[in-house]
BALOZA-503098 format. One record per residue (C-alpha): residue number from 1; x, y, z. Coordinates in Angstrom, 1 decimal, padded with zeros to 4 digits. Layout:
BALOZA-503098
<node><num>NUM</num><c1>X</c1><c2>Y</c2><c3>Z</c3></node>
...
END
This chain:
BALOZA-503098
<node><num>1</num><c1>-010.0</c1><c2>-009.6</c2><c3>-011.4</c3></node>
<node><num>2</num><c1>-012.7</c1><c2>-007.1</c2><c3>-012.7</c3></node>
<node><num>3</num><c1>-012.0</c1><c2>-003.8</c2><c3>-011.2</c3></node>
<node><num>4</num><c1>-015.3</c1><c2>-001.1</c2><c3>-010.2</c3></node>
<node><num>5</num><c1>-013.6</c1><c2>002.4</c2><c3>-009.5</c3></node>
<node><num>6</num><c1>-015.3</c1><c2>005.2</c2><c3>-008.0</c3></node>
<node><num>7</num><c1>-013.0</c1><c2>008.1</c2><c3>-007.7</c3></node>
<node><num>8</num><c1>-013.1</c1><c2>011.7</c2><c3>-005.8</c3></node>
<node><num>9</num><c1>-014.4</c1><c2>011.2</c2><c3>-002.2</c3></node>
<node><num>10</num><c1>-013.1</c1><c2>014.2</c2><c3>000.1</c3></node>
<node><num>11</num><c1>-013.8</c1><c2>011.7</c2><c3>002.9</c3></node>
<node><num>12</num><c1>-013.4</c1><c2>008.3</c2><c3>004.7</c3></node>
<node><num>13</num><c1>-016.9</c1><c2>008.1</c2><c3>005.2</c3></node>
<node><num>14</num><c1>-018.6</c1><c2>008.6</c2><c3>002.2</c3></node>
<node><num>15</num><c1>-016.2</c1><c2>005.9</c2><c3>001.0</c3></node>
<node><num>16</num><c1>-016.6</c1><c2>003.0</c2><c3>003.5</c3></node>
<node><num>17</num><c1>-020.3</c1><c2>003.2</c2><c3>003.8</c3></node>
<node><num>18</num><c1>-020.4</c1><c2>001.8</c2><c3>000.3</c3></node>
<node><num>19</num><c1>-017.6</c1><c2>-000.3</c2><c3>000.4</c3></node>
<node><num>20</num><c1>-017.8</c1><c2>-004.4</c2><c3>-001.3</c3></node>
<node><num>21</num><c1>-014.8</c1><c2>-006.8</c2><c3>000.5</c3></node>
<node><num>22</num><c1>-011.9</c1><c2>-006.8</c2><c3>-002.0</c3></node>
<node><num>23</num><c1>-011.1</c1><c2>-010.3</c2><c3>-000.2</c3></node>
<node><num>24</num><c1>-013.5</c1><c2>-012.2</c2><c3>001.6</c3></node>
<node><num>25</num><c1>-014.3</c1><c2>-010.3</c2><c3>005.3</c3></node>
<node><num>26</num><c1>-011.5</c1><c2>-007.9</c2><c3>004.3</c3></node>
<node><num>27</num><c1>-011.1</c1><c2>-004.7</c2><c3>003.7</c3></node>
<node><num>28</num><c1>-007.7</c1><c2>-002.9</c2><c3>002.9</c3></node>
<node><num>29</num><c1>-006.9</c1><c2>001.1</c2><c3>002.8</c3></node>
<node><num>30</num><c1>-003.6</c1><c2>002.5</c2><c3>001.7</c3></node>
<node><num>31</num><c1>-001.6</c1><c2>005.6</c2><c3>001.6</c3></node>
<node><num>32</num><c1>001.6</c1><c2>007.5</c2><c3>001.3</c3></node>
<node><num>33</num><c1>001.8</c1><c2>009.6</c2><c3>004.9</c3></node>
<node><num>34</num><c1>005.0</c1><c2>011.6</c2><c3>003.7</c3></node>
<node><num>35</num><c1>006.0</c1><c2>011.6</c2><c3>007.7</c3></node>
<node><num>36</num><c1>003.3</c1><c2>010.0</c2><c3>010.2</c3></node>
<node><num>37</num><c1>006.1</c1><c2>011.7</c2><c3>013.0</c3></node>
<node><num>38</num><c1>004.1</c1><c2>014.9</c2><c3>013.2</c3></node>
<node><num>39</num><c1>000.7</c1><c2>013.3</c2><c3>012.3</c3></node>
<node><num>40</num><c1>-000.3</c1><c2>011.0</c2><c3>015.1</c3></node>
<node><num>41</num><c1>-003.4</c1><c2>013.2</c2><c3>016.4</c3></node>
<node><num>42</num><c1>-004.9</c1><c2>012.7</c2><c3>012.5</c3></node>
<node><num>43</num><c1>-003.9</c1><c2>009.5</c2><c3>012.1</c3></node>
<node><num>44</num><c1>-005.8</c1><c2>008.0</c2><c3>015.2</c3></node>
<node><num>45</num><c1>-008.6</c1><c2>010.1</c2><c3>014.4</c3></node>
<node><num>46</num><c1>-008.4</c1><c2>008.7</c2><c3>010.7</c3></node>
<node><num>47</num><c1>-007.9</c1><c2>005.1</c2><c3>011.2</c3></node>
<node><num>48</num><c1>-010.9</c1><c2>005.1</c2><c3>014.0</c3></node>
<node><num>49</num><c1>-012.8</c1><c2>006.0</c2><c3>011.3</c3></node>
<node><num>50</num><c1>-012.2</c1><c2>003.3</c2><c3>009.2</c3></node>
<node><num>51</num><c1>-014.8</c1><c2>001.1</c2><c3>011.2</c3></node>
<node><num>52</num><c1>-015.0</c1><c2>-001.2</c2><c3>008.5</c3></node>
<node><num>53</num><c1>-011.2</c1><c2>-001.6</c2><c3>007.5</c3></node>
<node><num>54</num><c1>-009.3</c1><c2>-004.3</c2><c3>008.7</c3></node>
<node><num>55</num><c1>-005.4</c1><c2>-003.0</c2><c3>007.5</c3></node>
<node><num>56</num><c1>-004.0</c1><c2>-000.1</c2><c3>006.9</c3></node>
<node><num>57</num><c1>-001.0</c1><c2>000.2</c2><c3>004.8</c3></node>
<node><num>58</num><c1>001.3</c1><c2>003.4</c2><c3>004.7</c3></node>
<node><num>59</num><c1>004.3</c1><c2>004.6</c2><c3>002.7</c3></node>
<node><num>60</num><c1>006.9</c1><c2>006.9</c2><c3>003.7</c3></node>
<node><num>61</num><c1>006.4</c1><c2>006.6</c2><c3>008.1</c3></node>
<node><num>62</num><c1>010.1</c1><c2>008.7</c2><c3>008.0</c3></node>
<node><num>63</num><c1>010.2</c1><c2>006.3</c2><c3>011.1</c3></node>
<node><num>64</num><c1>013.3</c1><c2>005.7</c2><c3>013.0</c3></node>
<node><num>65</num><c1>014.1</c1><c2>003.2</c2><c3>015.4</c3></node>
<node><num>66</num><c1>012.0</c1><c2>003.9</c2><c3>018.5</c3></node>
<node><num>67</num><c1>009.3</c1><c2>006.1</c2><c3>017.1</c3></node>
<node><num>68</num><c1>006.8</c1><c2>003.0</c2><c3>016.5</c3></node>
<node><num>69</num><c1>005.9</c1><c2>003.0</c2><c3>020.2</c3></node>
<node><num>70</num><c1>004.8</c1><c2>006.0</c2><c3>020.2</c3></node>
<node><num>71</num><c1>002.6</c1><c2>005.3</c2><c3>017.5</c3></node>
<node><num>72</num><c1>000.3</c1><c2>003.1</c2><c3>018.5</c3></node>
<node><num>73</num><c1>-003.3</c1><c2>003.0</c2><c3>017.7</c3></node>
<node><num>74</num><c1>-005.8</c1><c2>001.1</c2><c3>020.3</c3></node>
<node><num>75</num><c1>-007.4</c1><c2>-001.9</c2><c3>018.8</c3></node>
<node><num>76</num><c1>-005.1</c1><c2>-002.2</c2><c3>016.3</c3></node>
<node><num>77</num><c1>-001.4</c1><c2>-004.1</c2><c3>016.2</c3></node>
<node><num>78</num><c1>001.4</c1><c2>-002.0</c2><c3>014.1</c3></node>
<node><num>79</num><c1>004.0</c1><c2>-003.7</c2><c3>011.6</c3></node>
<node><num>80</num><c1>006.4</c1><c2>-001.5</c2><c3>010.6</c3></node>
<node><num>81</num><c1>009.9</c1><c2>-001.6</c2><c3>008.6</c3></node>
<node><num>82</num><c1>012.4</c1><c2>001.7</c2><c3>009.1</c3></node>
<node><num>83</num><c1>014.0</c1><c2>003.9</c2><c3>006.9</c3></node>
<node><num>84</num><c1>017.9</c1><c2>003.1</c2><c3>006.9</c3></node>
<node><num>85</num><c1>020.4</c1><c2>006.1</c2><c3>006.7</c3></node>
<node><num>86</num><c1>018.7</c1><c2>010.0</c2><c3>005.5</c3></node>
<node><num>87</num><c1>015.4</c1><c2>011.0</c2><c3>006.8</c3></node>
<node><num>88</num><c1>012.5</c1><c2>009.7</c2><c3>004.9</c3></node>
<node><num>89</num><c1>011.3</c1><c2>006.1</c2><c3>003.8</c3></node>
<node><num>90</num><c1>010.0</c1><c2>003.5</c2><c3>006.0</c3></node>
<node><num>91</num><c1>006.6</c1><c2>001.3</c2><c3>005.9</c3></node>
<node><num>92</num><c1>003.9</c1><c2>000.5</c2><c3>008.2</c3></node>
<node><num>93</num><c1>000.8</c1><c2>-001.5</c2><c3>008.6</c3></node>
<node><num>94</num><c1>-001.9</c1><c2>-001.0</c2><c3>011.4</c3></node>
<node><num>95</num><c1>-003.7</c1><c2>-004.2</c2><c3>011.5</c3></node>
<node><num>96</num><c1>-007.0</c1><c2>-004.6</c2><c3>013.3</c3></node>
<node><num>97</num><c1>-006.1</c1><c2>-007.3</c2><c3>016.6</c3></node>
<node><num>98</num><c1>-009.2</c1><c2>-009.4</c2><c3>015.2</c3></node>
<node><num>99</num><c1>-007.0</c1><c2>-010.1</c2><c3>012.0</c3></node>
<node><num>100</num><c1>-004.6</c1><c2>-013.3</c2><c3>012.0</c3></node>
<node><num>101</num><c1>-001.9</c1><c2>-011.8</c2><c3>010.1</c3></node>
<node><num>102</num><c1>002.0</c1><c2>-012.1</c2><c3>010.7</c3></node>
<node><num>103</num><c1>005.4</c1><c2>-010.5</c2><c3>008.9</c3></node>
<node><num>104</num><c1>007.2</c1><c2>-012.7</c2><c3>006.6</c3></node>
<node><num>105</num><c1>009.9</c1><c2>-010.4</c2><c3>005.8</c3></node>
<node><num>106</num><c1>011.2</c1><c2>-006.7</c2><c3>005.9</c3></node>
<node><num>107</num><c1>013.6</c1><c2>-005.1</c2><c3>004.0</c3></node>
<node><num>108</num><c1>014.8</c1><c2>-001.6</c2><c3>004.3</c3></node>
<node><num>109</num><c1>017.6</c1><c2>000.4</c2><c3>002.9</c3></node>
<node><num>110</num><c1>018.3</c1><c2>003.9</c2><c3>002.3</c3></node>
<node><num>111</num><c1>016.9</c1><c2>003.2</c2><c3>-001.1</c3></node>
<node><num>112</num><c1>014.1</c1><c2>001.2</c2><c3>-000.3</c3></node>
<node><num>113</num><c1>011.6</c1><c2>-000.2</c2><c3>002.2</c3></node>
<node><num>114</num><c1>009.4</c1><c2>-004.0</c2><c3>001.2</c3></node>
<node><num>115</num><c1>007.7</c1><c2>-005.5</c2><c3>004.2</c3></node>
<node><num>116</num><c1>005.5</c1><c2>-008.9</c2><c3>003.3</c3></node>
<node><num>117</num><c1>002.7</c1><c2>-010.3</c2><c3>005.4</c3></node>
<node><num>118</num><c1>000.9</c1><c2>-013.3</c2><c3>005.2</c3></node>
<node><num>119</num><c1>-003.2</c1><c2>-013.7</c2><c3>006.5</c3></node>
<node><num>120</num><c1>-004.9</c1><c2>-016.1</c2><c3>007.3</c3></node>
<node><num>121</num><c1>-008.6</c1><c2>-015.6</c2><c3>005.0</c3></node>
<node><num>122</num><c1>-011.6</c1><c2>-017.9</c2><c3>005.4</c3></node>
<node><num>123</num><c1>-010.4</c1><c2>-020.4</c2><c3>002.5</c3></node>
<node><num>124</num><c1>-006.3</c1><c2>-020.1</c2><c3>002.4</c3></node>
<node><num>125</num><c1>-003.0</c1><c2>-018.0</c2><c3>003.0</c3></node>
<node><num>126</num><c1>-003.4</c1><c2>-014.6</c2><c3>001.8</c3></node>
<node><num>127</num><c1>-000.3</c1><c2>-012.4</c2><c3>001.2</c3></node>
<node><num>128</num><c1>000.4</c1><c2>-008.6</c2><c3>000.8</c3></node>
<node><num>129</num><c1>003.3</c1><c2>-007.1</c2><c3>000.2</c3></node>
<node><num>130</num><c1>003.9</c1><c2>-003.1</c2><c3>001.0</c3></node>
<node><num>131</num><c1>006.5</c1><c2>-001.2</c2><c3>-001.0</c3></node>
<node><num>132</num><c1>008.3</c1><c2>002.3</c2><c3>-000.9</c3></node>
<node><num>133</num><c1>011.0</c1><c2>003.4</c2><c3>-004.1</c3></node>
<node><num>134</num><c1>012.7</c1><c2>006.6</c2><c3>-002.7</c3></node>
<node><num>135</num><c1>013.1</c1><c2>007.4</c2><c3>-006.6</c3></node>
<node><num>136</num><c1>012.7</c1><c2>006.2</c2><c3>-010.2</c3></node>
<node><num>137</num><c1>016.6</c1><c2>006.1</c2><c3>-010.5</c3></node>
<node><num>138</num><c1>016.3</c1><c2>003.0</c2><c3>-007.8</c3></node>
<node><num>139</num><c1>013.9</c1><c2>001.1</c2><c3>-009.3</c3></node>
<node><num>140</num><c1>016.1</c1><c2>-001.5</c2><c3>-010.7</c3></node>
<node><num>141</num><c1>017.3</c1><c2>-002.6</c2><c3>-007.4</c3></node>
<node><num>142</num><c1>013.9</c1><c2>-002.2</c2><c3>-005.5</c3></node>
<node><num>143</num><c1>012.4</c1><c2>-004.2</c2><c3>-008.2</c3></node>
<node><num>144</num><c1>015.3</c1><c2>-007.2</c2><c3>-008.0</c3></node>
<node><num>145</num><c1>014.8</c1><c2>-007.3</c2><c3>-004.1</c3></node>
<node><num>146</num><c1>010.7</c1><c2>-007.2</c2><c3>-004.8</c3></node>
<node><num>147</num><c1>011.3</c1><c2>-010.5</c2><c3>-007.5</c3></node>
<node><num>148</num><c1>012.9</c1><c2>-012.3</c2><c3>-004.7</c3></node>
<node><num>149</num><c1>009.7</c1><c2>-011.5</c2><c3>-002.4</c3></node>
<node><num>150</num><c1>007.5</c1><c2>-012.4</c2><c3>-004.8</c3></node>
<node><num>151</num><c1>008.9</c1><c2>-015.5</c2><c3>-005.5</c3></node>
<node><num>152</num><c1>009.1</c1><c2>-016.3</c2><c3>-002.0</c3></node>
<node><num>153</num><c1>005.2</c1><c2>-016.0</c2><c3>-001.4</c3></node>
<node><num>154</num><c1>004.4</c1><c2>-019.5</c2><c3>-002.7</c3></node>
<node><num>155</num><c1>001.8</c1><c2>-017.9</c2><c3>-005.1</c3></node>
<node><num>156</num><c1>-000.7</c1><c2>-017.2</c2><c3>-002.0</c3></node>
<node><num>157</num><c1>-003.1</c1><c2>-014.9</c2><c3>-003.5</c3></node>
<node><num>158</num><c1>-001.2</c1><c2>-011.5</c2><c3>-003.2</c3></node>
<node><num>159</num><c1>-002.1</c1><c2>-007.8</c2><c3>-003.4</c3></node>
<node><num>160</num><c1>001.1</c1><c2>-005.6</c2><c3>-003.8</c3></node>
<node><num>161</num><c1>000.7</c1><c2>-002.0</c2><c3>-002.4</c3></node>
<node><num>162</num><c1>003.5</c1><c2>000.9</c2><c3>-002.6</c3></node>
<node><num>163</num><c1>004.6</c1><c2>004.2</c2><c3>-003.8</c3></node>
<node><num>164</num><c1>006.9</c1><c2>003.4</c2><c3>-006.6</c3></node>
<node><num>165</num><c1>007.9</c1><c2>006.8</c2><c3>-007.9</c3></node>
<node><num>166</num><c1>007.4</c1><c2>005.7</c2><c3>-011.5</c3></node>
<node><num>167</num><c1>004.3</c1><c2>007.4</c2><c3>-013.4</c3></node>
<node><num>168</num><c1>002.8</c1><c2>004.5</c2><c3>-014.9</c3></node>
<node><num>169</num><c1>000.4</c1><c2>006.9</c2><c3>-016.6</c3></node>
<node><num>170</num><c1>003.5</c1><c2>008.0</c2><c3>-018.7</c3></node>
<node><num>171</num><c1>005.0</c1><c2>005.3</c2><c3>-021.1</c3></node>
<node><num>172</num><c1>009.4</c1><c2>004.4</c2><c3>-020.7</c3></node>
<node><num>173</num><c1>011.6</c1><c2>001.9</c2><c3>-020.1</c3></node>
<node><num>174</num><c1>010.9</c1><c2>002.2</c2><c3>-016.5</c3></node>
<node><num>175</num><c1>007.0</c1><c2>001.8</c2><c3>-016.8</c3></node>
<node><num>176</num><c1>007.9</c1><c2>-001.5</c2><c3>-018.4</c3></node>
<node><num>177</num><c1>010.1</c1><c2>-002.9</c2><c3>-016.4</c3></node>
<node><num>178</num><c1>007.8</c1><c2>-002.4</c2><c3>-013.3</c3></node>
<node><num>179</num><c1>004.6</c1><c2>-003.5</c2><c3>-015.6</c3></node>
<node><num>180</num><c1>007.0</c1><c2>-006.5</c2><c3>-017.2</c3></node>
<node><num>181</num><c1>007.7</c1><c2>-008.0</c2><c3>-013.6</c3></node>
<node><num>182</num><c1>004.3</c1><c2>-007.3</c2><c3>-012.3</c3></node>
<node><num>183</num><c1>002.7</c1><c2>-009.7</c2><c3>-015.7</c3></node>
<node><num>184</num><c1>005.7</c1><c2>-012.3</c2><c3>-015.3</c3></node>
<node><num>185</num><c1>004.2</c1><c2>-013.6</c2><c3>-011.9</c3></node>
<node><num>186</num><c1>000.8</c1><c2>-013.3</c2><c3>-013.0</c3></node>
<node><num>187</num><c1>-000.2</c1><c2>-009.9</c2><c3>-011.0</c3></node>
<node><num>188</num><c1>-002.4</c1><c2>-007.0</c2><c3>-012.5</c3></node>
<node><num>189</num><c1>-002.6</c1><c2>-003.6</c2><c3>-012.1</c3></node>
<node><num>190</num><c1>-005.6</c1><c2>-002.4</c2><c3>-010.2</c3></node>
<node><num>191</num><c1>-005.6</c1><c2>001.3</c2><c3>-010.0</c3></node>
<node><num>192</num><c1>-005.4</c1><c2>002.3</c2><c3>-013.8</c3></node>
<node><num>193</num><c1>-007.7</c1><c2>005.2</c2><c3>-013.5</c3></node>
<node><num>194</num><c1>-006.8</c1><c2>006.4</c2><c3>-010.0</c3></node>
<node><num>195</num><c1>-004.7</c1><c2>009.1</c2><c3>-010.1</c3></node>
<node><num>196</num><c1>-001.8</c1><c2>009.9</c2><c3>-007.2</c3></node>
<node><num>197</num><c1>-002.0</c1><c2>013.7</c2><c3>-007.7</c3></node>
<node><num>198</num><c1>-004.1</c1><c2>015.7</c2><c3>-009.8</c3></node>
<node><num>199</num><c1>-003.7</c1><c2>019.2</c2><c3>-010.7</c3></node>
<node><num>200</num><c1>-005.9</c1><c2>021.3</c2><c3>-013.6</c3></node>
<node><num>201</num><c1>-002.3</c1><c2>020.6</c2><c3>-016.3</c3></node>
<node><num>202</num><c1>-002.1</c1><c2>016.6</c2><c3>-015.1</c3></node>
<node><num>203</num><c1>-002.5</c1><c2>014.0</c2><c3>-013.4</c3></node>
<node><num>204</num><c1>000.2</c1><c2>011.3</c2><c3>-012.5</c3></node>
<node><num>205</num><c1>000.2</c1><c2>007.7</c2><c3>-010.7</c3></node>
<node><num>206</num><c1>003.0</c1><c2>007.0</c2><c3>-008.8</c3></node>
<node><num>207</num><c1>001.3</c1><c2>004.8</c2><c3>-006.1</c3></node>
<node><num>208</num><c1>-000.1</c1><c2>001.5</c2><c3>-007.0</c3></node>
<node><num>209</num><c1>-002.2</c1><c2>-001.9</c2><c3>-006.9</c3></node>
<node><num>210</num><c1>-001.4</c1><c2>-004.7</c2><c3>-008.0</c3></node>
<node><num>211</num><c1>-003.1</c1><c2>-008.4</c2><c3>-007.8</c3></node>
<node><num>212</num><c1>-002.8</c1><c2>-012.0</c2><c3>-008.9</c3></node>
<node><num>213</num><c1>-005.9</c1><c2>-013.1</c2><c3>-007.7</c3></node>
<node><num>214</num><c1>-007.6</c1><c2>-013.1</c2><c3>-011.3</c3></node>
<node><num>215</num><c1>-011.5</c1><c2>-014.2</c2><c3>-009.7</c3></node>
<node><num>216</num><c1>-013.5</c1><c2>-012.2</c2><c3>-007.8</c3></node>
<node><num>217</num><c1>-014.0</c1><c2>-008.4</c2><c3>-008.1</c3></node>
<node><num>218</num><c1>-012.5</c1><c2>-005.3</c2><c3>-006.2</c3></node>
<node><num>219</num><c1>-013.9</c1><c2>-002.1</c2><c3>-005.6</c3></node>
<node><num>220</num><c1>-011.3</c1><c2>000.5</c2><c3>-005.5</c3></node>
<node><num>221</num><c1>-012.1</c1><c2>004.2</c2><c3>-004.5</c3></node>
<node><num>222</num><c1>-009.9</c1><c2>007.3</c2><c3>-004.2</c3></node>
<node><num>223</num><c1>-010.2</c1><c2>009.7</c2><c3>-001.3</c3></node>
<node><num>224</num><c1>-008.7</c1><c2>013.7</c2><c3>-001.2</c3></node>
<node><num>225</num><c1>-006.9</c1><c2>013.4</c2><c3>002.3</c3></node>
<node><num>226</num><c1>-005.7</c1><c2>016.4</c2><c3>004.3</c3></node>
<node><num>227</num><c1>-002.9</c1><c2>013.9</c2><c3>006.1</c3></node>
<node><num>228</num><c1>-000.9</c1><c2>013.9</c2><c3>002.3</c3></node>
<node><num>229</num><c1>-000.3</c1><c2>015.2</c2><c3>-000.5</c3></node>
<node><num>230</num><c1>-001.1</c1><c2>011.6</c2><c3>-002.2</c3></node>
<node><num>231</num><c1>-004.6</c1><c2>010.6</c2><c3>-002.9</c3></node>
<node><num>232</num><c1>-005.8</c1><c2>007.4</c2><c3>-000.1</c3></node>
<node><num>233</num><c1>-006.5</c1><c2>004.3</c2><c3>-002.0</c3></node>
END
């Protein structure tokens, strides 16, 4: 898949009046929320204007059972997958009611959340898969329950999203073993020159794309968002 990145919008709008599908009639945003608890006002107000995005994905909800109702966005249908045990964690997608979309599977510990949907686009099954990795020292694990995801998804063309807490703009052993599993089932990663935070010493990349749809082209932009404290994808 060629990639086109534009990078440093301080808004929604300046991005999506420019955007190209990334799959046909499809358009995907993502971000890491760090708590949507205390953030419902800006979410709705965000997500209304993403007139021409179909899902949103989010990391880190801090969701426990019961909030999601409270959370709900006319127009749009909410999948979400809780944080088990501590505070923090959790997943959730808002997907526009238009969209035929259903959850496959959810996993959640107090380690790590994977939720996996399939789509329905205008020529076969699409899947997308939504990951959080509380830490780097969990990776192993999060990435042994992703494999088993992955392998379930009958090699639908996939886009992985998910805060993985691994700097893949450093180089380690845990940098390959994410990249290693990613290239094993035929995926790439997408947002090699999007940064997750930036500051004037460095920048790091801790959230990620990844695809195995190897046609086609994607345009991937990076918005500043007052909601987090990571970039919006």
């Amino acid at each position: 898949m060629r990639v086109k990145s534009q990078i440093y919008y301080d808004s929604p709008e300046e991005v999506f009046q420019q955007l190209s599908v990334i799959w046909p009639n499809l358009r995907l945003c993502y971000m890491n929320a760090r708590s949507l608890i205390n953030k419902r006002d800006e979410i709705e107000v965000f997500v209304k204007s993403l007139s021409d995005v179909g899902i949103l994905l989010i990391t880190e909800t801090w969701f426990k059972p019961g909030d999601a109702q409270f959370m709900n966005i006319q127009g749009f249908t909410l999948y979400n997958s809780d944080r088990v045990g501590p505070i923090g964690g959790g997943v959730a997608v808002y997907v526009k009611d238009t969209i035929n979309i259903k959850v496959n599977s959810a996993v959640s510990t107090y380690m790590f959340d994977i939720l996996c949907l399939t789509g329905q686009g205008t020529d076969c099954k699409r899947d997308i898969i939504l990951v959080y990795n509380s830490n780097s020292a969990n990776l192993p694990l999060t990435l042994r329950e992703l494999e088993c995801v992955m392998s379930r998804a009958n090699r639908n063309p996939t886009l992985i999203f998910g805060d993985f807490n691994v700097n893949l703009f450093g180089r380690g052993g845990l940098q390959g073993d994410l990249l290693d599993l990613m290239s094993s089932y035929g995926f790439q990663w997408l947002n090699t020159q999007h940064p997750t935070r930036e500051s004037s010493t460095v920048s790091t990349c801790i959230d990620h794309i990844f695809s195995n749809s190897l046609t086609g082209e994607c345009n991937l932009y990076t918005v500043r968002c007052d909601i987090s404290d990571h970039n919006v994808f």
